[in-house]
N, C-alpha and C positions, 0 to 999 in steps of 0.2 A: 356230571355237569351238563345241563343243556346249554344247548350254542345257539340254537335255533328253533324254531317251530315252521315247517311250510303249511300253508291251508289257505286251499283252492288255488289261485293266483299270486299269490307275496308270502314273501318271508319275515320275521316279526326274529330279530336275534336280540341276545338276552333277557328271554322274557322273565319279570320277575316272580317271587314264589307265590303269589299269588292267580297267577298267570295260568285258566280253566283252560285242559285240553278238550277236544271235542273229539268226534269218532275218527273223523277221516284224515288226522293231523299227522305231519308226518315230524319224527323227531331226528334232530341232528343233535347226537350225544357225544360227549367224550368221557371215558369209564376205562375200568380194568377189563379184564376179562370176566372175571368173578361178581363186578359191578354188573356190565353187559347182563350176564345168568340171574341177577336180583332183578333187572329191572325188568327184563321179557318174564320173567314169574309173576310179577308186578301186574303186567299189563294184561297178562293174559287171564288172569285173575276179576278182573273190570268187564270181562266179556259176558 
């Protein structure tokens, strides 16, 4: 579940599912542990 997004200056919480990340966005998640490992394979994937 994302909680938040910060990018540049402000935070933007509940963004909804439509809601494009950019490069340098930073994500405030809440996840399992095994969520955590899906979603860093996720993103690192994007690179």
């Amino acid at each position: 579940m994302v909680l938040g997004v910060h990018r540049v200056a402000d935070w933007l919480f509940n963004p909804t599912a439509s809601f494009q990340l950019q490069g340098k966005d930073v994500l405030m998640v809440m996840t399992t542990p095994q969520g955590r490992t899906r979603l860093e394979q996720s993103i690192q994937g994007m690179r």
